[in-house]
C-alpha positions in Angstrom: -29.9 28.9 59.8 -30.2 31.6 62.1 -31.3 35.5 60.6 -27.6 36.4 62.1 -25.8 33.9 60.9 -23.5 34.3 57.8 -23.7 31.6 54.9 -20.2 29.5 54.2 -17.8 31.4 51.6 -19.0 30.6 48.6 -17.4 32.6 46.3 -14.7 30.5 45.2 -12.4 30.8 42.5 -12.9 29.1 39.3 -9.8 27.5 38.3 -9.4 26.0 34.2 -10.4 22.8 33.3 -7.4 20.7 33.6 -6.1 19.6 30.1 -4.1 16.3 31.0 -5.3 13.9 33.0 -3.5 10.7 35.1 -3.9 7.1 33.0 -1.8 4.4 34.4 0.9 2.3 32.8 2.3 -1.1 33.6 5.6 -1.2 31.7 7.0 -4.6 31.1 8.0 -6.8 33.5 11.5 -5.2 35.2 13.0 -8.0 36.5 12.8 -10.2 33.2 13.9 -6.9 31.0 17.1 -7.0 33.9 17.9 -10.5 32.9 18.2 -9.5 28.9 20.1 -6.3 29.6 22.7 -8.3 31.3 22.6 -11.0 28.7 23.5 -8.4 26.4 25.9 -6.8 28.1 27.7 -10.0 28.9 27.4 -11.1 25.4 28.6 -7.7 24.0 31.4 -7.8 26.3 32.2 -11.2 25.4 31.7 -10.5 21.9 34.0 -7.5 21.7 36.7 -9.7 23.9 36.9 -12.7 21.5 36.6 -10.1 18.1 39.6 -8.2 19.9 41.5 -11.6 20.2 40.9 -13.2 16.7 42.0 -9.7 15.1 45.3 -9.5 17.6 46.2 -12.8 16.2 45.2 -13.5 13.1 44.5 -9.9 11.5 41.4 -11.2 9.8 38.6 -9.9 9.3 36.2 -12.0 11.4 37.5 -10.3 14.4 37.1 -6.9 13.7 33.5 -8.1 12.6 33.0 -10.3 16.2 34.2 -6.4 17.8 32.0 -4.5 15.8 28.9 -6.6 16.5 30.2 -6.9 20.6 29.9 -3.0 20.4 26.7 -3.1 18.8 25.3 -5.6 21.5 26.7 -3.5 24.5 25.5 -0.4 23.5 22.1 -1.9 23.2 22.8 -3.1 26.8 22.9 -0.4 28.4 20.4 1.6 26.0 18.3 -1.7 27.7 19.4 -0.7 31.1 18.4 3.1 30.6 14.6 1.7 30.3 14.6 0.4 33.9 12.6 2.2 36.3 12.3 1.3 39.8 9.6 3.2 41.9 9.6 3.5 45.8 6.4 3.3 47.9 4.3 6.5 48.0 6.0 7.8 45.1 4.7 7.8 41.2 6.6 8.1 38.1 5.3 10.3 35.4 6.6 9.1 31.9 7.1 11.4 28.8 8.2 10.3 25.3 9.2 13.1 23.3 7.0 16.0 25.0 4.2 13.3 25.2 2.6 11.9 28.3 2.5 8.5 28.5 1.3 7.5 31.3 2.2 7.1 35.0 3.7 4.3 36.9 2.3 3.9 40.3 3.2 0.2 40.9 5.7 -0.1 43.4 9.0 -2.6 42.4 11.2 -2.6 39.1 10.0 -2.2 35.5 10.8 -1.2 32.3 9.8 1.4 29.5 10.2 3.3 26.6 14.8 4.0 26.9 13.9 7.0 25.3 11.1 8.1 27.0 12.0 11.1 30.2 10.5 9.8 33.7 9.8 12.5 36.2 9.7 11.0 40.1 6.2 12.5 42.1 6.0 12.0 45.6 2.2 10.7 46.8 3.0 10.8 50.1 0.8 12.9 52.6 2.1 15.8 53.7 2.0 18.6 56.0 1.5 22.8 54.7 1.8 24.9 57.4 1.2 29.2 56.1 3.2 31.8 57.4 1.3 33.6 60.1 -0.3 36.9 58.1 -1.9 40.0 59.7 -5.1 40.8 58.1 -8.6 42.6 58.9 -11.7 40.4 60.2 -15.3 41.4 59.2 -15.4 44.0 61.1 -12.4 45.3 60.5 -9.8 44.5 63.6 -6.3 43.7 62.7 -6.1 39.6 63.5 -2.8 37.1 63.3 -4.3 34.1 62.1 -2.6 31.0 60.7 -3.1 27.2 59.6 -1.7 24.0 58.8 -3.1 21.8 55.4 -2.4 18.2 55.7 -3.0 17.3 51.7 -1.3 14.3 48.6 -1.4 14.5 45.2 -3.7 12.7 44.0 -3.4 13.2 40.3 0.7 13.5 39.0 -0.6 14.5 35.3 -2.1 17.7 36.5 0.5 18.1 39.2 3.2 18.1 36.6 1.8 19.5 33.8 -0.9 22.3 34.9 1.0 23.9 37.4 4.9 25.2 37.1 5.7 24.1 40.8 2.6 22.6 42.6 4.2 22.2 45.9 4.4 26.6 46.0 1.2 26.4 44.2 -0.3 24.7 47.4 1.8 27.3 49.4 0.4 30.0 48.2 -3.0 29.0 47.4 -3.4 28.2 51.3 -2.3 31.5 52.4 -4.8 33.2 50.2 -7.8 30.9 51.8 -6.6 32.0 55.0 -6.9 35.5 54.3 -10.1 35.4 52.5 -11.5 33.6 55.6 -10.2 36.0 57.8 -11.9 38.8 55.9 -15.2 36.9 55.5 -16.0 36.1 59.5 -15.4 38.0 62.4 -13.1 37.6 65.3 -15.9 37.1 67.9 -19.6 36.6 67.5 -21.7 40.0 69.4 -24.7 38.1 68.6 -26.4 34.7 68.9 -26.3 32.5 66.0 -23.1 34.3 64.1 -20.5 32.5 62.9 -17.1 33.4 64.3 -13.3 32.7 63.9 -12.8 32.4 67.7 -16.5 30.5 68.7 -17.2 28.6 65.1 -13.7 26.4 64.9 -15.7 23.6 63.2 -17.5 25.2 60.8 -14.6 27.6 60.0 -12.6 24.9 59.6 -14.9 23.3 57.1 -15.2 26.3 55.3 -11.2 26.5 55.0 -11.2 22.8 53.5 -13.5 23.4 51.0 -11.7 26.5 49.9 -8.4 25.1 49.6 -9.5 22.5 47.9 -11.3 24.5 45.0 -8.1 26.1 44.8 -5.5 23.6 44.4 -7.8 21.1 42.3 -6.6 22.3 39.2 -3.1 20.8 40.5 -4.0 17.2 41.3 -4.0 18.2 45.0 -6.2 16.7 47.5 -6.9 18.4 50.8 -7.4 16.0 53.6 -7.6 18.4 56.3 -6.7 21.5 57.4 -6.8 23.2 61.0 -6.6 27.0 62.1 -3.1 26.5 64.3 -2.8 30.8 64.9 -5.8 33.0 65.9 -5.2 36.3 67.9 -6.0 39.8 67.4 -2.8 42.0 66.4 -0.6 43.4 69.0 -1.7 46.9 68.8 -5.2 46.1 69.7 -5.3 43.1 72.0 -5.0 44.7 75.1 -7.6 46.6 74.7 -9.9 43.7 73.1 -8.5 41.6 76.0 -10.2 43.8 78.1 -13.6 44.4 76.5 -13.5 40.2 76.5 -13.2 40.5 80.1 -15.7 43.3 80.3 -18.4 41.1 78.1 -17.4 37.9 80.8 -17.8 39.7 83.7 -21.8 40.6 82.3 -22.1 37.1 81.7 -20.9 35.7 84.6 -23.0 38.1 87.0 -26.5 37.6 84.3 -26.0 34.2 85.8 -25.8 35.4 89.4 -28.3 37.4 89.5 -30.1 34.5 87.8 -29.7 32.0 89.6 -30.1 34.2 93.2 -33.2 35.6 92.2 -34.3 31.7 91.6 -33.4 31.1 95.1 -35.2 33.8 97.0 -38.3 33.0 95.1 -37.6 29.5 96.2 -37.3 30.4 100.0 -39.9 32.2 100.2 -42.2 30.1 98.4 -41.3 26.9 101.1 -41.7 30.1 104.2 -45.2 30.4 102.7 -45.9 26.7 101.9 -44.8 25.6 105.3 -46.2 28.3 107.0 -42.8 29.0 109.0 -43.3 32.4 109.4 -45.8 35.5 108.3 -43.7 38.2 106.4 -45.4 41.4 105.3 -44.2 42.9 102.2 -41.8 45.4 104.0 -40.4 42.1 105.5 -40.2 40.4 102.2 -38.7 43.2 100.9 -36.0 43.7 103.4 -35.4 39.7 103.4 -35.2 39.7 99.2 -32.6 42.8 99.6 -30.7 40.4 102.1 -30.6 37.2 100.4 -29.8 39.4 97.1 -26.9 41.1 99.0 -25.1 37.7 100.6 -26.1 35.9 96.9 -24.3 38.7 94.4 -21.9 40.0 96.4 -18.2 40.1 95.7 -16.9 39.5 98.9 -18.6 36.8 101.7 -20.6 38.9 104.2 -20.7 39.2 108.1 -23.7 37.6 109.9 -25.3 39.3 112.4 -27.8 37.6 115.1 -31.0 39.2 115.7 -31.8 38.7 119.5 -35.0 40.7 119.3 -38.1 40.2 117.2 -38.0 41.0 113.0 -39.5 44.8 113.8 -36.5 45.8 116.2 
């Protein structure tokens, strides 16, 4: 690392150890828990329909008890049927009995648990956080829009549910206020070699970002898989004027390079004039031919020749 160059961010936040962590659970089997809930209900229903009849009839008390225990059997039916839990592909199932987790379903298909216990549906799927575009200093102090997008899953539904109120604001805001820290940690552009900047560093910047956002939304189950700097300008106030000093510092560079790269090629003609012994120049000659060369090389505009008819000292 360069004696310029600024060390990553490393002052992240330190976030509670999580106290509820993801265990899986398998439930039992749904489809064979489908088949006895609508056995019972069935039965119950038959049950309830031939108590019903013997009582209409024969006012005896076999029926009412056939109805009572038809009731009995239906009701546990559908408290049966209340334990089915089907989950979808990319989504989990985070399963609480009585204010205590459970466990988490993650198998995709039909199962069954606990009737009583509450299941609360948590998408795994990846998705896509893109920050509202904020206005805050750089390094040095300019006024810079800069946003981003986070592509990021849950990757643990315990913490996601229980450690955070709403994790998918959590991961809202928690993004935003990486971006800003970034923004006030690294400058807009780099005035010297080896400095790490918003505008010239994407990669490393965007490294830094990651790693940041991910210390912050740990604590919520939250993987980051990437995230990429989709705004970066300087604010409206000031860009014309850093448009211009851009142009300004391009302008140097582009002309360092001229003058480079002509003064390379008037050493090299006159070095071949002198190894081919073309021509004996004097050092007034030399001189006038350097400032010739140099003019045509570095100019702006393309020059006129002119034809000299006479000798080099007319």
């Amino acid at each position: 690392m360069s004696q310029n160059q600024q060390p990553p961010v490393n002052d992240l936040p330190a976030m509670p150890a999580p106290k509820v962590r993801e265990r899986a659970i398998s439930g039992a089997p749904g489809l064979a828990m489908l088949g006895l809930c609508l056995l019972l209900l069935l039965g119950g229903i038959a049950l309830g329909v031939t108590g019903l009849v013997i009582t209409t009839k024969h006012h005896n008390g076999l029926g009412i008890t056939l109805l009572a225990v038809g009731v009995l059997v239906l009701l546990g039916g559908l408290l049966c049927c209340r334990g089915l839990a089907v989950v979808a592909p990319g989504q989990a199932k985070v399963v609480l009995l009585f204010g205590r987790y459970l466990g988490t379903l993650r198998s995709p298909g039909l199962t069954w648990v606990n009737p009583f216990a509450n299941r609360s549906t948590v998408s795994t799927r990846i998705r896509n956080q893109e920050t509202e575009t904020v206005k805050v200093n750089d390094l040095d102090g300019n006024p810079i829009e800069m946003a981003a997008v986070v592509v990021w899953q849950v990757e643990d539904t315990a913490k996601a549910v229980f450690e955070v109120d709403d994790f998918r604001k959590f991961v809202a805001i928690q993004s935003e206020t990486a971006v800003r820290h970034i923004a006030n940690s690294y400058p807009y552009d780099a005035r010297e070699e080896g400095r790490l900047s918003l505008r010239d560093s994407a990669e490393e910047i965007t490294q830094t970002l990651s790693a940041e956002i991910s210390a912050r939304v740990a604590s919520a189950g939250v993987s980051v898989i990437e995230s990429r700097i989709t705004r970066l300008a300087y604010a409206p106030e000031i860009a014309q004027v850093m448009l211009q000093r851009q142009q300004a510092g391009a302008v140097v560079a582009a002309r360092t390079r001229i003058v480079e790269g002509a003064v390379g090629m008037v050493e090299l003609a006159l070095a071949r004039l002198a190894e081919h012994d073309i021509v004996e120049l004097d050092e007034e000659r030399k001189a006038a031919m350097v400032s010739n060369l140099l003019v045509v090389l570095c100019g702006d505009r393309g020059t006129q020749p002119v034809v000299n008819t006479g000798s080099l000292y007319q």
